[in-house]
C-alpha positions as MATLAB code, in Angstrom:
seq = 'XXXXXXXXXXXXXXXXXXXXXXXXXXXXXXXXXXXXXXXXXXXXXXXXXXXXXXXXXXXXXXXXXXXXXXXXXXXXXXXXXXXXXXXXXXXXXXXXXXXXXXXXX';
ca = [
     -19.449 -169.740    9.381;
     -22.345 -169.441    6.964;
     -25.292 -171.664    6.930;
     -24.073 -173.299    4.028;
     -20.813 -174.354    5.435;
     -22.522 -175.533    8.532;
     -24.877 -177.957    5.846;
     -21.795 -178.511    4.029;
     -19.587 -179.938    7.394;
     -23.083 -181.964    9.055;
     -22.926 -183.667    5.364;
     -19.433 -184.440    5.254;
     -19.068 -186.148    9.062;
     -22.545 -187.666    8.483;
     -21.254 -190.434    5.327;
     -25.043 -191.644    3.866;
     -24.080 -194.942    4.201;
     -23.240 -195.153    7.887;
     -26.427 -193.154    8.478;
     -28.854 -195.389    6.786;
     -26.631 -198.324    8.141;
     -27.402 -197.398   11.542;
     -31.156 -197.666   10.622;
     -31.841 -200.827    8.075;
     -29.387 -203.269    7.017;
     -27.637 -202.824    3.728;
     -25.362 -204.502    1.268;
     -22.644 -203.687   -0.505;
     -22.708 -203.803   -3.995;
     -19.961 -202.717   -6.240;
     -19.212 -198.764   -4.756;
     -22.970 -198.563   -3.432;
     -24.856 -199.923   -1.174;
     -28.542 -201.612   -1.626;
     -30.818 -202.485    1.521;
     -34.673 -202.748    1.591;
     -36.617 -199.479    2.031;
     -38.074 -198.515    5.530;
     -41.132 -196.318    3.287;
     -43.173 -198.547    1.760;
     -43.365 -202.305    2.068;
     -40.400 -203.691    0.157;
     -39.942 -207.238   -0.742;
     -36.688 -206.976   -2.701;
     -33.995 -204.351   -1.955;
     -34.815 -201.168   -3.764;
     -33.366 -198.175   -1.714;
     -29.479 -197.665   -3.367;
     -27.332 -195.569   -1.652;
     -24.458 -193.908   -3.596;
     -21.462 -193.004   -1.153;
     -19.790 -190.971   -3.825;
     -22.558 -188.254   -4.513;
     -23.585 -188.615   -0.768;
     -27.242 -189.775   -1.867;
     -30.415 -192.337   -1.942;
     -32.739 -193.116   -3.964;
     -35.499 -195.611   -4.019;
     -36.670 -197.363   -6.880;
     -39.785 -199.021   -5.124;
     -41.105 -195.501   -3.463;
     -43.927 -193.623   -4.888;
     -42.871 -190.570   -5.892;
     -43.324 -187.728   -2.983;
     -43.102 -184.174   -4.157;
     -40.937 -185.390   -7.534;
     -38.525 -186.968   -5.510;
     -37.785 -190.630   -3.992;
     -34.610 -190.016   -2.354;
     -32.079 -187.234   -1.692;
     -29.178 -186.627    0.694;
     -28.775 -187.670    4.507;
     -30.517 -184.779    6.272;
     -33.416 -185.750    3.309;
     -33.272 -189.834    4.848;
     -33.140 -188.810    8.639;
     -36.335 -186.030    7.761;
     -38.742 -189.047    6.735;
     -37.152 -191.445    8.471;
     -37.514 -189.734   12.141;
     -40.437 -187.997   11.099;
     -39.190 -184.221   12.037;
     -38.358 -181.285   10.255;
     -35.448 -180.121    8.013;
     -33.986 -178.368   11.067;
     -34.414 -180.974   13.516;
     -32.435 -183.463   10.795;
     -30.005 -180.996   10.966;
     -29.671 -180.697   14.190;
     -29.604 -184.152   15.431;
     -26.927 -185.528   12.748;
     -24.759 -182.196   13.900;
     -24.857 -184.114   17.582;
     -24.486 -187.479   16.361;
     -21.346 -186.047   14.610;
     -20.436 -183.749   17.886;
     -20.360 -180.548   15.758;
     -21.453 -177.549   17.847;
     -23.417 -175.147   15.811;
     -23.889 -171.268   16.699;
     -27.646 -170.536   17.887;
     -29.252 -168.481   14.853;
     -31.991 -165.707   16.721;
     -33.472 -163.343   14.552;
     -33.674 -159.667   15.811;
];
């Protein structure tokens, strides 16, 4: 299985909204989901997250490298504080997908 795929299956058994559920407390409103944002001190709920496209986005952030949001390996990067493959890694246990090491050489 590519690397892709791998992204691709973490993504799918990961849904945004249970992730970010797990870590702040958010509301559903119409198909999304609105909760206050862990990143910046946020006195009315400003972090949206869209189960559909699989995304967040806050609307209270400043903007870091053009972006305020992205997909659930983005949320559990700054969240947690660790590195794309770390994310990666840890949502691929908290789903109980096994991935294949990747050595080079």
């Amino acid at each position: 299985m590519s690397r892709k795929e791998d992204l691709a299956r973490i993504k799918a058994a990961n849904p945004v909204e249970a992730v970010i559920g797990e870590r702040i407390e958010l509301k559903k409103e119409g198909s999304r989901y609105r909760g206050k944002c862990p990143f910046h001190d946020d006195g009315t709920p400003s972090l949206v997250v869209n189960p559909e496209k699989g995304l967040w986005n806050c609307f209270g952030c400043p903007k870091t490298n053009g972006k305020t949001g992205g997909d659930v390996i983005d949320f559990v990067m700054r969240f947690e504080r660790v590195p794309f493959p770390e994310a990666a890694s840890r949502l691929a246990t908290r789903a109980g997908i096994s991935l294949p090491s990747r050595q080079n050489g």
